[in-house]
C-alpha positions in Angstrom: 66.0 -18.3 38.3 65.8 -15.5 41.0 63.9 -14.1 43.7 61.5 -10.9 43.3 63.0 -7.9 43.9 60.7 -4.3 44.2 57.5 -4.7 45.8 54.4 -3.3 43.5 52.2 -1.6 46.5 48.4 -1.1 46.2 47.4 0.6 49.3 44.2 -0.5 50.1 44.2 -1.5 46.3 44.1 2.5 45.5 46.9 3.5 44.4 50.2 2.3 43.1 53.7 2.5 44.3 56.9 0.7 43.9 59.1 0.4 46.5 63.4 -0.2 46.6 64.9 -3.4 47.0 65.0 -4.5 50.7 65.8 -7.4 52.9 62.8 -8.9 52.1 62.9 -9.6 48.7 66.1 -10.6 47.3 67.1 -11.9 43.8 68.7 -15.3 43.7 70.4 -17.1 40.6 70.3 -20.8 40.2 73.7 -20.9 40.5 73.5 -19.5 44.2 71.6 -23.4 45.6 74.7 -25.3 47.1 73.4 -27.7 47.1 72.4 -30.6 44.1 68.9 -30.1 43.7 68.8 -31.6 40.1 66.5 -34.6 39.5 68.3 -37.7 38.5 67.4 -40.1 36.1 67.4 -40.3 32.0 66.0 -37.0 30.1 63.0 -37.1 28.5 61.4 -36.7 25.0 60.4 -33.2 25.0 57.8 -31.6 22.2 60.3 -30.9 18.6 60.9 -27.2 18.2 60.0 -27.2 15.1 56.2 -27.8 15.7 56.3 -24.0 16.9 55.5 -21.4 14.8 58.0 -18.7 14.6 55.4 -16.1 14.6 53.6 -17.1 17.7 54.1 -17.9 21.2 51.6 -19.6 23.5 51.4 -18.6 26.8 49.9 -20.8 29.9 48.8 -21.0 33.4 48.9 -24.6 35.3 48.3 -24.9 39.1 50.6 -28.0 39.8 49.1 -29.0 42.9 51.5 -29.1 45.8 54.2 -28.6 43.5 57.1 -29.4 46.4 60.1 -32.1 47.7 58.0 -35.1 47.6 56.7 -34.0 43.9 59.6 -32.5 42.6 62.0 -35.5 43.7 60.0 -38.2 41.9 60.5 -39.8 38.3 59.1 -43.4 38.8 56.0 -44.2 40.4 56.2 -48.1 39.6 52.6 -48.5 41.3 51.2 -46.3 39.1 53.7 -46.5 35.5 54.0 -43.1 35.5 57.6 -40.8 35.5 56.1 -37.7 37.3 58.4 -35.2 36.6 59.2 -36.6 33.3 55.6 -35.9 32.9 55.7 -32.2 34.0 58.7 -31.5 32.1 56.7 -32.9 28.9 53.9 -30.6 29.4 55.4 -27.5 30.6 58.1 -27.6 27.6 54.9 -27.7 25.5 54.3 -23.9 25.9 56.5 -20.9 25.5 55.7 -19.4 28.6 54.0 -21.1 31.6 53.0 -19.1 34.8 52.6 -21.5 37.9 50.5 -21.8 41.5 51.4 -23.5 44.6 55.6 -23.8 44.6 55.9 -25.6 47.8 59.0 -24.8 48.8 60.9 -22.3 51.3 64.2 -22.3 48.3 62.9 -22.9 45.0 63.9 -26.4 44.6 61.0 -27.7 42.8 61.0 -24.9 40.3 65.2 -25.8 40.2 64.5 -29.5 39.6 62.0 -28.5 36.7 64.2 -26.4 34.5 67.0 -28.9 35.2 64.9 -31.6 33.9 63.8 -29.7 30.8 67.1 -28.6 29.8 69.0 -31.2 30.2 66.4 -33.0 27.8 67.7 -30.1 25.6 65.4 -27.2 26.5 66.4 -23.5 27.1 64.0 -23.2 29.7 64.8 -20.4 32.6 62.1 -19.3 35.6 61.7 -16.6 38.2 59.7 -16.9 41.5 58.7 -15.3 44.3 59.5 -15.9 48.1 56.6 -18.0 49.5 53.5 -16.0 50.3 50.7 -16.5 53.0 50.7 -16.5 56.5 52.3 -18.6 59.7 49.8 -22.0 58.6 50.9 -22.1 54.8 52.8 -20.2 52.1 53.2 -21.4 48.6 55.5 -19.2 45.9 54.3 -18.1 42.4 56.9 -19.1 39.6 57.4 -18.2 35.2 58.6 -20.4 33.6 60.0 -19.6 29.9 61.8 -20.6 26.9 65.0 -18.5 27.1 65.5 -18.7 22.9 61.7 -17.2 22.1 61.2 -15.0 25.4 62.9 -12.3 27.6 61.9 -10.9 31.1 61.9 -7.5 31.2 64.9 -6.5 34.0 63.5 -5.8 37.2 60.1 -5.6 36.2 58.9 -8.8 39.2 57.0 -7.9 41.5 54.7 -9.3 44.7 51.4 -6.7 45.3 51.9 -5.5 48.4 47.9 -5.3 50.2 48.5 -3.3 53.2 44.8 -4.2 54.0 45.6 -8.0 54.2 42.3 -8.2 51.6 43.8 -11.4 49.8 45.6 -14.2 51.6 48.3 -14.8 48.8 48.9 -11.5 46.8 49.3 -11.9 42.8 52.7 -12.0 41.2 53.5 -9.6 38.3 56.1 -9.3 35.4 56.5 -8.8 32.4 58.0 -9.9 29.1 59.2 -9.5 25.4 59.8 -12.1 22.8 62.6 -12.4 21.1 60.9 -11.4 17.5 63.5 -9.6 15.7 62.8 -5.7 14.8 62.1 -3.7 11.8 61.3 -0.2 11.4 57.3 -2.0 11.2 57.2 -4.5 13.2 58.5 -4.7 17.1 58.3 -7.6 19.6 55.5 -8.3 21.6 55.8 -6.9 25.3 53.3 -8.1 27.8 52.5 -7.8 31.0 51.7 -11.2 33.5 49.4 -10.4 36.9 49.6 -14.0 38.1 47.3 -15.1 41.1 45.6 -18.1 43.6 43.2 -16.8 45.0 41.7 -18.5 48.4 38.8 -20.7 47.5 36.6 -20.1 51.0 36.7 -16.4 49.5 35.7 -16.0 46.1 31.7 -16.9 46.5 29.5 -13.9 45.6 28.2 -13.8 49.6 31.5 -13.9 51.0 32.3 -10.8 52.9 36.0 -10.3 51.7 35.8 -11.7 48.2 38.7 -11.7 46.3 37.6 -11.8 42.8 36.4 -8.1 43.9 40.1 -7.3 44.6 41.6 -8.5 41.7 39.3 -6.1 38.6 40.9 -3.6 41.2 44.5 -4.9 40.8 44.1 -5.5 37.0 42.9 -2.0 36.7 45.7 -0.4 38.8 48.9 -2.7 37.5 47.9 -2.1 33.8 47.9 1.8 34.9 51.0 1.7 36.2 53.1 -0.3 33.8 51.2 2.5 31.2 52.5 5.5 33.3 55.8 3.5 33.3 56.6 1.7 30.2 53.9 2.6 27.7 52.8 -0.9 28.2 49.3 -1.5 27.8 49.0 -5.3 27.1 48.0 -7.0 30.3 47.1 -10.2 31.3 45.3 -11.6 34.6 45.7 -15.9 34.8 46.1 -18.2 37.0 43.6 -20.5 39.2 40.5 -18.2 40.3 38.6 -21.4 41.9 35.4 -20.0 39.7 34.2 -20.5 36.5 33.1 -17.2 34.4 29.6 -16.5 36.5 32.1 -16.0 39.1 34.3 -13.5 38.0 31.7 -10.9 39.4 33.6 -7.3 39.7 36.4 -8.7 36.5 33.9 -9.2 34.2 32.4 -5.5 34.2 36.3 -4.3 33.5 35.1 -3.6 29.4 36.6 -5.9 27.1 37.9 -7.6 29.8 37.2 -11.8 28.7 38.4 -14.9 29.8 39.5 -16.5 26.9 38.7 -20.5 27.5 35.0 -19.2 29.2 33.5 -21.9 30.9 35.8 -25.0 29.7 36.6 -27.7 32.3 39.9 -27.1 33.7 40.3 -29.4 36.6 41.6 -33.1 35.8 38.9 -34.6 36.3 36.8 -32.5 34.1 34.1 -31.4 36.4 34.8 -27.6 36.8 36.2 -24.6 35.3 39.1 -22.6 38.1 41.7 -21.6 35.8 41.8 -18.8 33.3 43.6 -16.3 31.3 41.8 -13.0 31.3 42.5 -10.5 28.7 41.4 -7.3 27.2 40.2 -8.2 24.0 40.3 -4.4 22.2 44.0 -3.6 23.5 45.7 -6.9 23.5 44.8 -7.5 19.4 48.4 -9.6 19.2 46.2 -12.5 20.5 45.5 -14.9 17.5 42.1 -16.9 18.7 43.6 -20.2 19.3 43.4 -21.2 23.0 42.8 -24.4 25.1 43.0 -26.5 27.8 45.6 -29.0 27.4 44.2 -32.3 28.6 47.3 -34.1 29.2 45.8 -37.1 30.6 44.5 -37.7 26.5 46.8 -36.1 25.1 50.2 -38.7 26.5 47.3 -41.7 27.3 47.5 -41.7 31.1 44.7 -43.2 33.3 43.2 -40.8 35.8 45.2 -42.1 38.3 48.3 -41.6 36.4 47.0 -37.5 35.4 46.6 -36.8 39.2 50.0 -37.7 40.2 50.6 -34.8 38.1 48.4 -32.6 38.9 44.1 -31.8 40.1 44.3 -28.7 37.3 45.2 -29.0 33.6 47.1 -26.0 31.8 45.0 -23.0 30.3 46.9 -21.2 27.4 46.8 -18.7 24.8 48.5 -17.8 21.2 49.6 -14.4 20.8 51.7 -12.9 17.5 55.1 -12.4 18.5 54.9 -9.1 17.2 52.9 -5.9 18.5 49.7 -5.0 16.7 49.4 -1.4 15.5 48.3 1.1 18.4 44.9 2.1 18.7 44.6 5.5 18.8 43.0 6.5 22.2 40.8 9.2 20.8 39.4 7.4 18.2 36.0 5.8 19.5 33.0 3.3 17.1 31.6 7.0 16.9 34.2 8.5 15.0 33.2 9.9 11.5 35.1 10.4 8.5 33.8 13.5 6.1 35.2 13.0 2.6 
């Protein structure tokens, strides 16, 4: 696990820059906590390998709500039968690739506790997150979470977005990744691109006067551009928990192509309303296969309600991509093209 290093800056969400390593943002390995911050207690039964495929990954988003000490520290709630971090550790290891909202924690710990749990259960789990983000009343960190064996970060390529207009109160988290596919001269491993946000629920509503949801089609637009011009890259996903369901996504949803993949299904545990979602370009990003959920956890292991929001208020949105790249489109081409035999 480490800390973010460069800083991706979108000046008044115009243009992109990114910035050297400074004091602020410094990388940290999990071997740098001096402290014990493993969870004790028995491992649990994680999901077999061999119910993956080994030509597909799934990739998540899960807000797990207040995700800090008190969370993070607990297996037993005898009160309620449930093992809480047993519990997380079941349904993160589930996915190949989790991104996660609302790390409450100044060091990491939770996120620490979480991979400890997984792999001494006998995952190959790793993470990287960034320093908390927000203001002097509350800060809460953005963490990935991954399975070492089927996925890579990409070196150096974290990042915070760096709003020098203050125009959302906790700026997305980027990076970007590789699986571990192995290479041919035609086939390559899927590289992708994360934009992980949270935004502020009192400002996301179409009358609000600084609405999120209109900053972030700017920051999809502008981080896909850049990790282009950079990298060639030009798979990109936007997920995390938007607080609105797809009539919400106002400014996002006139990027073209650009579709939330699980639409308007209930994502909160209680199954009233739809916050979290994985946004995609549907004409670039042609790796994705068409399978995608919400995992319902509470069903899915037989908890009560009461048991499921111990765990968390949101359930986990994912995704199945090939773990290879799809044949480039080429840019010229258009639906108009002709061929003349």
């Amino acid at each position: 696990m480490r800390w973010l290093g460069p800083i991706l800056s979108v000046s008044g969400i115009c243009c992109v820059i990114v910035y050297a390593l400074t004091g602020k943002f410094q990388f940290k390995a999990f071997d740098d906590f001096l402290n014990d911050a493993g969870v004790t207690g028995t491992p649990v039964v994680l999901p077999a390998p061999g119910n993956r495929s080994p030509e597909t990954i799934r990739i998540a988003t899960f807000n797990i709500k207040t995700f800090g000490e008190k969370k993070s520290s607990t297996r037993m709630v005898p009160a309620e039968n449930i093992d809480v971090m047993g519990t997380l550790a079941q349904v993160v290891s589930t996915f190949d690739l989790v991104a996660i909202q609302e790390v409450r924690s100044q060091d990491g710990t939770p996120i620490r506790r979480l991979i400890d749990l997984i792999n001494q259960s006998g995952g190959q789990y790793t993470a990287t997150l960034s320093e908390p983000i927000g203001d002097e009343h509350y800060t809460e960190s953005y963490a990935y979470v991954w399975d070492d064996t089927r996925i890579r970060m990409i070196q150096n390529s974290a990042y915070v977005v760096h709003d020098e207009e203050n125009r959302m109160y906790r700026e997305p988290m980027v990076a970007s990744f590789e699986t571990r596919a192995v290479s041919s001269d035609a086939r390559r491993p899927f590289r992708f691109t994360l934009i992980n946000a949270h935004t502020d629920p009192d400002k996301v509503s179409p009358n609000a006067m600084a609405n999120e949801i209109n900053v972030l089609d700017d920051v999809f637009v502008r981080v896909r551009q850049y990790e282009y011009d950079t990298a060639g890259e030009e798979d990109c996903l936007l997920l995390g928990d938007l607080n609105v369901d797809s009539r919400g996504l106002q400014e996002l949803s006139r990027i073209p192509n650009l579709v939330s993949l699980v639409g308007d299904q209930f994502t909160n545990t209680r199954r009233t309303a739809t916050y979290d979602h994985i946004l995609m370009d549907s004409y670039t990003t042609r790796e994705y296969t068409g399978n995608r959920g919400v995992l319902d956890f509470q069903s899915h292991l037989g908890l009560t309600e009461r048991q499921a929001l111990l765990i968390s208020d949101h359930m986990p949105v994912w995704a199945e991509f090939s773990v290879y790249e799809a044949p480039r489109i080429d840019p010229v081409a258009s639906s108009s093209t002709r061929v003349i035999r």
